[in-house]
N, C-alpha and C positions, 0 to 999 in steps of 0.2 A: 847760753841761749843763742839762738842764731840772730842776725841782725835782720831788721823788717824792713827787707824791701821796698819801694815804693812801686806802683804801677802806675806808668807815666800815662795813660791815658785816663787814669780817674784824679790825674794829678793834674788836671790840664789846665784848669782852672774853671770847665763847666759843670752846669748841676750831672750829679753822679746819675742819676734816672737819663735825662737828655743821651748820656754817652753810653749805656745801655744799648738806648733803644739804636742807636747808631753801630754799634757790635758788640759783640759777645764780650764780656771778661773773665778771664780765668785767673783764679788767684790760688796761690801754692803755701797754707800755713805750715809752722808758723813763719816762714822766709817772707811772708808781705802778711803787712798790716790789716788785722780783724776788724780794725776801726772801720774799714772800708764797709762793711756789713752793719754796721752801726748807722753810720754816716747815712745809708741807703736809706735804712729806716727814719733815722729822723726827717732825712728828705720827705718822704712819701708822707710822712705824718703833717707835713706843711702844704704836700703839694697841692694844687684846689685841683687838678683832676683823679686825682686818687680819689676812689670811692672806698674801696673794704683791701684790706689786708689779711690774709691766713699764713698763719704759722704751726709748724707740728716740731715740739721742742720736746727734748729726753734730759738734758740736765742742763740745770741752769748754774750761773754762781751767785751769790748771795748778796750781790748789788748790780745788778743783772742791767746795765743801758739796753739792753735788747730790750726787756722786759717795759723800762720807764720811757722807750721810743713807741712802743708798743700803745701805754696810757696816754704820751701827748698824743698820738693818733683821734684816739677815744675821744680827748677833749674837741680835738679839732673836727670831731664828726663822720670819723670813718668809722666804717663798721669793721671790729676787729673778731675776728676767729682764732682760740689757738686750742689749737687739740695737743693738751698736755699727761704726757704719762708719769703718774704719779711714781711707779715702782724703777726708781731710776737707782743706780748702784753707786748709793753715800748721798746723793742728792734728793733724797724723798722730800725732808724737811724745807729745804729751799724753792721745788717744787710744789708744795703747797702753801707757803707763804705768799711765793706769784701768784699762782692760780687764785689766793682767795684776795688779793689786790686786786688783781685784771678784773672779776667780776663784781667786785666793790665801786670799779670805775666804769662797767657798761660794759665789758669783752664777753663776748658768748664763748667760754671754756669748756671743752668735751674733755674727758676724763678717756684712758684706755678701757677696751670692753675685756671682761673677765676673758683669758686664756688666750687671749691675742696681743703683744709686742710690736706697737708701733715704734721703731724704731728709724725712722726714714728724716732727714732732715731737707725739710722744704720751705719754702716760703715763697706765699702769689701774690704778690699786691695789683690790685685792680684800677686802672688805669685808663681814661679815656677822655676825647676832646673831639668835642664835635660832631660826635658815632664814630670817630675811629678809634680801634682798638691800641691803649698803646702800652697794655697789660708786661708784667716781668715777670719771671721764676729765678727761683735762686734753686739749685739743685746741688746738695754739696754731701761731703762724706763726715763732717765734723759735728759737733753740739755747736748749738748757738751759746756757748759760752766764753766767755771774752779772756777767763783764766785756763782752761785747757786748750785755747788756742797758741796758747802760747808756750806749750810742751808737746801736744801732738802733732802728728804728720797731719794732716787733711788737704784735700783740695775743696774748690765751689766753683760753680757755675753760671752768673748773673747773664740771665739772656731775654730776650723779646723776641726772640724766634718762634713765631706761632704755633708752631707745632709742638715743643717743647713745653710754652707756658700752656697749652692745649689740654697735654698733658696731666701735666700739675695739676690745673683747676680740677679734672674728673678725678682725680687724687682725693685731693681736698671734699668735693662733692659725696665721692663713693665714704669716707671718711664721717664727715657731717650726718648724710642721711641715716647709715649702718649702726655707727656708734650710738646716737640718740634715741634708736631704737634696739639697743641691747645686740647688734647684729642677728635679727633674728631670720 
């Protein structure tokens, strides 16, 4: 296995959100640590300007910290979204184990719509202080999974680039309103 890099600016010693919104991170798995995407999460899940977090997850693994950063969110009153595709390949069962957690805990879970493969790995955490926007996207090519990160190639992309997290959100939104209603 390859060794896991560190990224010296999330290594720096400030909160991982702060150095976000300060510039881009690009992180190259599995050569730098998944933990870092963890890390984020649990951040956001304490931060008191986060308000809602969305996530659109394809396989999970079966003791999933995405998943339990996700519920301490929950507790701590953010609104969480995760549009989860059940028909994941080896992973059905662990994906509805989460999925029926996360709504046991208050996550509003969207399910894939018949004939359509969300396969897209995103994540918006919503973010603000004072009216200003200080919203982040994760835009990556991997699962949020903490055990295939650590045999596949993938890249991600943690940014607060408005235009990007922009993005996302009408991502997330076209996703939300679409699927809820059968994409009709």
């Amino acid at each position: 296995f390859p060794s896991h890099d560190t990224h010296a600016f999330l290594e720096s010693g400030h909160q991982m959100l702060e150095c976000i919104q300060e510039q881009d991170v690009f992180l190259h798995f599995p050569y730098q640590k998944f933990d870092y995407i963890i890390d984020v999460l649990r951040e956001a899940a304490i931060d008191p300007f986060v308000t809602e977090i969305k996530i659109n997850v394809y396989r999970l693994a079966p003791d999933s910290q995405i998943m339990r950063a996700l519920i301490a969110a929950i507790y701590n009153r953010k609104q969480v979204v995760v549009i989860m595709e059940l028909q994941a390949r080896f992973d059905e069962e662990n994906n509805l184990q989460w999925s029926n957690q996360l709504k046991e805990h208050g996550a509003k879970v969207i399910y894939g719509a018949p004939n359509l493969k969300v396969h897209s790995k995103l994540l918006y955490i919503k973010r603000q202080n004072k009216g200003n926007d200080l919203s982040i996207a994760y835009v990556g090519t991997g699962n949020f999974n903490e055990r295939t990160s650590r045999i596949y190639t993938d890249f991600a992309l943690l940014t607060a680039d408005k235009r990007i997290v922009g993005e996302v959100g009408k991502v997330f939104k076209l996703l939300e309103n679409n699927m809820e209603r059968g994409l009709s």
